[in-house]
C-alpha positions in Angstrom: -44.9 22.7 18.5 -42.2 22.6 15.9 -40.1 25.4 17.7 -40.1 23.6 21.4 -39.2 20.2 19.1 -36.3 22.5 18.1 -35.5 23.9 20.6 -35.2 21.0 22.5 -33.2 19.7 19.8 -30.3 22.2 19.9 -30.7 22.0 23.8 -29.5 18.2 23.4 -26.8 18.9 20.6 -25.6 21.0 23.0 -25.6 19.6 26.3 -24.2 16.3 25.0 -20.8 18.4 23.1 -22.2 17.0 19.5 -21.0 19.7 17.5 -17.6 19.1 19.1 -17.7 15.2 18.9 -18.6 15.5 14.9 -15.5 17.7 14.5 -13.5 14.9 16.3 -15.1 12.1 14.6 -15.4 14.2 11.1 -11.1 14.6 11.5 -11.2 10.8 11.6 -13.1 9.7 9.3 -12.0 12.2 6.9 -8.4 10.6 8.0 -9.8 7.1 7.3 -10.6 7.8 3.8 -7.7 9.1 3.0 -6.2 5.8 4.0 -8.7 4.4 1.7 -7.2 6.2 -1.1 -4.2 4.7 -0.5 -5.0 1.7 -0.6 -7.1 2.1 -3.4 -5.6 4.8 -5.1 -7.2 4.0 -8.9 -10.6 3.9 -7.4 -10.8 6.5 -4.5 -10.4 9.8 -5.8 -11.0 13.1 -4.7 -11.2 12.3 -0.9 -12.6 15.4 1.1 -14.9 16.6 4.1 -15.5 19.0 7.1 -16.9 17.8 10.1 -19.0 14.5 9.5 -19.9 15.7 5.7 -17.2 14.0 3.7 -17.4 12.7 -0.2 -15.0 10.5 -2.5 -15.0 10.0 -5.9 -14.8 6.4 -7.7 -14.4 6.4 -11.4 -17.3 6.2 -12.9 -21.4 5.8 -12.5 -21.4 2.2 -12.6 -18.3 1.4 -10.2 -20.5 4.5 -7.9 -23.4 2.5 -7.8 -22.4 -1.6 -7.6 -20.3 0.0 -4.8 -23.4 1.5 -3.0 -25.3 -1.5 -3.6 -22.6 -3.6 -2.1 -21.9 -1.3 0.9 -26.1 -1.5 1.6 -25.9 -5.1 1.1 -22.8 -5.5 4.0 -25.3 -2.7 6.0 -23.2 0.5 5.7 -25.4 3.5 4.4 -24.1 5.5 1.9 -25.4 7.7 -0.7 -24.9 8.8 -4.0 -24.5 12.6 -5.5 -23.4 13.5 -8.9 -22.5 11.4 -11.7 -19.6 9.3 -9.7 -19.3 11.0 -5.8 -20.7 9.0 -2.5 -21.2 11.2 0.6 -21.2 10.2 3.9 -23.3 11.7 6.7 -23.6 9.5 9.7 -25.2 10.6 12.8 -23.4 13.4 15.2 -22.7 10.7 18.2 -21.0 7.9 15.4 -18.4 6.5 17.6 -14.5 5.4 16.2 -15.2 2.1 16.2 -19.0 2.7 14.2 -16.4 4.7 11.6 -14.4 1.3 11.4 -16.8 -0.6 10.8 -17.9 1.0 7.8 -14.7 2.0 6.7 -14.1 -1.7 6.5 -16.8 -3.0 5.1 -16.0 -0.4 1.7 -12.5 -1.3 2.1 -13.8 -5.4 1.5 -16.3 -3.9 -1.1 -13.6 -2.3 -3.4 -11.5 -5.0 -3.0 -13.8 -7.4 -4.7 -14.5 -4.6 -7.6 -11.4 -5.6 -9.3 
C-alpha cells in the first residue's frame, strides 16, 4: 500500500511541474530574505537556501525563539534548528503571494524586537 501511496505521490509531483515550481518559488524566497537582511541587517544573518529549503540566522537563542513564537502567533510556521538558525520549508505549490505574506509578517515581527 505504501508503494502505490508513493507512487501516486511522485505521479502528482510530476504531472503538476512541483519540482520546477519549488525551484521558482525557492529563487524567490531565497531573494526575499535576502531583502530581509537588508533591512535588518544586525538581526538576519547568514541568509541561504536551495529550492524551498532556506535558513537565516538571528543572533542568538532567545531573539531565535520570541521570533518563532511571534511568527506562530501572526500564523506563519517556522521552525527552529541549532542554537540560533530558523528554516523554512513550505509546501511545493506555495504561491508568491503565500511567500509575502510570511515574509511580511517576520519583517513586522523583527521590527518590534528592537
Amino acid at each position: 500500500m505504501d508503494m502505490v501511496r508513493c507512487g501516486r505521490i511522485l505521479e502528482i509531483i510530476g504531472s503538476e511541474g512541483l519540482v520546477e515550481a519549488a525551484d521558482q518559488q525557492g529563487a524567490y524566497l531565497l531573494d526575499r530574505l535576502q531583502d530581509l537582511h537588508a533591512r535588518f541587517p544586525d538581526r538576519v544573518t547568514n541568509v541561504r537556501g536551495q529550492g524551498l529549503l532556506c535558513a537565516f540566522d538571528l543572533p542568538d537563542p532567545d531573539t531565535r525563539a520570541r521570533f518563532a513564537a511571534d511568527c506562530v502567533a501572526a500564523r506563519v510556521l517556522v521552525v527552529g534548528c541549532g542554537p540560533r538558525s530558523i528554516r523554512l520549508r513550505p509546501h511545493l505549490n506555495i504561491s508568491a503571494p503565500e511567500i509575502d505574506h510570511g515574509l511580511e509578517a517576520m519583517a513586522a515581527t523583527l521590527k518590534k524586537m528592537v
